[in-house]
C-alpha positions as CSV (number, residue, x, y, z in Angstrom):
1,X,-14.0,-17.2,11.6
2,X,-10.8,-15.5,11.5
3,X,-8.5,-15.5,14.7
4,X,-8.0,-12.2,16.6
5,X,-4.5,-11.8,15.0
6,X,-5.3,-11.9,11.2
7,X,-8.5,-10.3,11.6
8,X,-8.8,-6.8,10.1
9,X,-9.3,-3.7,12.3
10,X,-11.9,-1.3,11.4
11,X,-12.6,2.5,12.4
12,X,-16.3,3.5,12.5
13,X,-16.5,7.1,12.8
14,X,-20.2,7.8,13.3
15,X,-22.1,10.4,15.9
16,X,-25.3,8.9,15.2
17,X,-24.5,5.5,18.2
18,X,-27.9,3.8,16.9
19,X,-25.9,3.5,13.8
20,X,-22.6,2.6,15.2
21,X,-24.1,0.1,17.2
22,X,-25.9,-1.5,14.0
23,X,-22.4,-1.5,12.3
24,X,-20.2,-3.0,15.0
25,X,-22.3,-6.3,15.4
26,X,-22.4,-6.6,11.5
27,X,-19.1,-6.5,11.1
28,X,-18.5,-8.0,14.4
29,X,-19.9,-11.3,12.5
30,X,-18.4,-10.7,9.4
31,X,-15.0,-11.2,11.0
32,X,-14.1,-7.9,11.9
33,X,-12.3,-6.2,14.8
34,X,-14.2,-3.3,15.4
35,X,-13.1,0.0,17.3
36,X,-15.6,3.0,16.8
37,X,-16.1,6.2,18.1
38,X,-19.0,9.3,17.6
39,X,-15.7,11.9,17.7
40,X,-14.0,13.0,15.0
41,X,-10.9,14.1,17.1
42,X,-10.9,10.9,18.6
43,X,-10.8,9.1,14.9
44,X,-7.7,11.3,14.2
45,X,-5.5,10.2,17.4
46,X,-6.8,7.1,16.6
47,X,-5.4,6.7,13.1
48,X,-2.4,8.0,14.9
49,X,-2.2,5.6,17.7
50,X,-3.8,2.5,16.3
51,X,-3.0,-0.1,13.7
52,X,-6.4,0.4,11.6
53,X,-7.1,-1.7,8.4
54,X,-10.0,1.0,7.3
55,X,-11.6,4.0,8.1
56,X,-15.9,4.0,7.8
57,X,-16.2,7.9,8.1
58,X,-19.4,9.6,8.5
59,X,-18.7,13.5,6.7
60,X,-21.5,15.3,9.1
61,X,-20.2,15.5,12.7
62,X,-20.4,17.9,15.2
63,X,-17.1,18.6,16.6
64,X,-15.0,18.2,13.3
65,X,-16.7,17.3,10.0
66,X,-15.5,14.0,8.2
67,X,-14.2,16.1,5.6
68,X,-12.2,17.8,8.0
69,X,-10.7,14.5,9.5
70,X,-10.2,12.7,6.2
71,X,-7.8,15.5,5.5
72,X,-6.2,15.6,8.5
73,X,-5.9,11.9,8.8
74,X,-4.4,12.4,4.7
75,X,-1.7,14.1,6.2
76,X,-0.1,11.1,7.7
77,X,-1.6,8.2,7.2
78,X,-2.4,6.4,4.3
79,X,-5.3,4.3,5.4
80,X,-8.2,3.5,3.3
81,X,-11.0,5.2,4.0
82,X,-14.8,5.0,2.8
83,X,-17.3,7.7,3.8
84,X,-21.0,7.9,4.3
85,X,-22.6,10.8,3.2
86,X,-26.2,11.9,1.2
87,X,-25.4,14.1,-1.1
88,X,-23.4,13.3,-4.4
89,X,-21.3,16.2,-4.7
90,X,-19.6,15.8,-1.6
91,X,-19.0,12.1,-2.4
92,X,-17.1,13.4,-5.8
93,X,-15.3,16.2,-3.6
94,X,-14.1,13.5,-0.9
95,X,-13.1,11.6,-3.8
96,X,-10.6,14.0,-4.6
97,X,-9.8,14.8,-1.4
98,X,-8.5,11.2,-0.9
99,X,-11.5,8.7,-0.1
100,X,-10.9,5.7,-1.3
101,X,-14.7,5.0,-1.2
102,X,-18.1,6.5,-0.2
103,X,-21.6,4.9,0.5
104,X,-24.9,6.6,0.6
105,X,-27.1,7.2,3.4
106,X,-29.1,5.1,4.8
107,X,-26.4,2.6,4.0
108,X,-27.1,-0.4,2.9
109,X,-25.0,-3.0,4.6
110,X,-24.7,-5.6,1.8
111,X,-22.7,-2.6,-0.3
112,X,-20.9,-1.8,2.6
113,X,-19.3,-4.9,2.8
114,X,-18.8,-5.2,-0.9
115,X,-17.3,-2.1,-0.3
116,X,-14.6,-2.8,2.5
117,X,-13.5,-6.2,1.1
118,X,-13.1,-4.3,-2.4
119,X,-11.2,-1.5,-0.8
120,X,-9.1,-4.3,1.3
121,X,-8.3,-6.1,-1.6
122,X,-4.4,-7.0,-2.4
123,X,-5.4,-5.5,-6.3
124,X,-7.6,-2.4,-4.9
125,X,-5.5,0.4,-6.9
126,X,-5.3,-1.6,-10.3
127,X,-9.6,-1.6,-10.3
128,X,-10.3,0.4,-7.2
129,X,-11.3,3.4,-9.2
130,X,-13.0,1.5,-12.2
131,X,-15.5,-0.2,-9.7
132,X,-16.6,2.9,-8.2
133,X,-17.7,4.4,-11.0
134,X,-19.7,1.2,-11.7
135,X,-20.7,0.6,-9.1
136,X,-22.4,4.4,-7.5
137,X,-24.4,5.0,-10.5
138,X,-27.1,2.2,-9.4
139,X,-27.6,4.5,-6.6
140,X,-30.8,7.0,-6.4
């Protein structure tokens, strides 16, 4: 496993803590560094505060919508982010908006980490796009 120093740091932004919870020993074992938090205020101060690797960004939140953070976060920070979300046409609008990434709900954790290590990847904007499209139209 990767020391504490070369490890990458991710951001779960999640208010649902079952899921959280689920996603911080996964990655945990995958060789993450794991910060996560059910607030999306808190995610913005920490993308501000933090050096973060990735964002996992839930869009329906109760104090501030993920939506709402990913812009706000989009106005200084360049970090990639990958949202969760149900329903298709808010995965093309967050698209736009910046995402680098979305997953469906209930996430399926092997995509999810397809997912990040694509999205992490040195070449991500040369075929970053491309594999999206291939890769969300297997979903139902």
């Amino acid at each position: 496993m990767n020391n504490s120093k070369t490890r990458k740091r991710i951001l779960i932004v999640d208010d649902e803590p079952g899921i959280g919870k689920v996603l911080r020993i996964n990655l945990r074992l995958s060789g993450y560094d794991v910060i996560s938090t059910t607030s999306g205020a808190e995610a913005i101060e920490l993308v501000r505060t933090r050096k973060l690797d990735i964002v996992l960004l839930d869009v329906l939140m109760p104090d501030v919508t993920g939506m709402d953070v990913l812009e706000r976060i989009r106005t200084f920070s360049q970090v990639p982010i990958i949202i969760f979300t149900v329903n298709p046409e808010i995965a093309r609008e967050v698209l736009k908006m910046g995402a680098n990434d979305y997953i469906g709900k209930p996430l399926n954790l092997v995509l999810l980490a397809d997912k990040i290590k694509l999205v992490l990847s040195p070449n991500q904007h040369i075929k970053g796009h491309d594999a999206k499209k291939e890769e969300n139209p297997s979903r139902r």
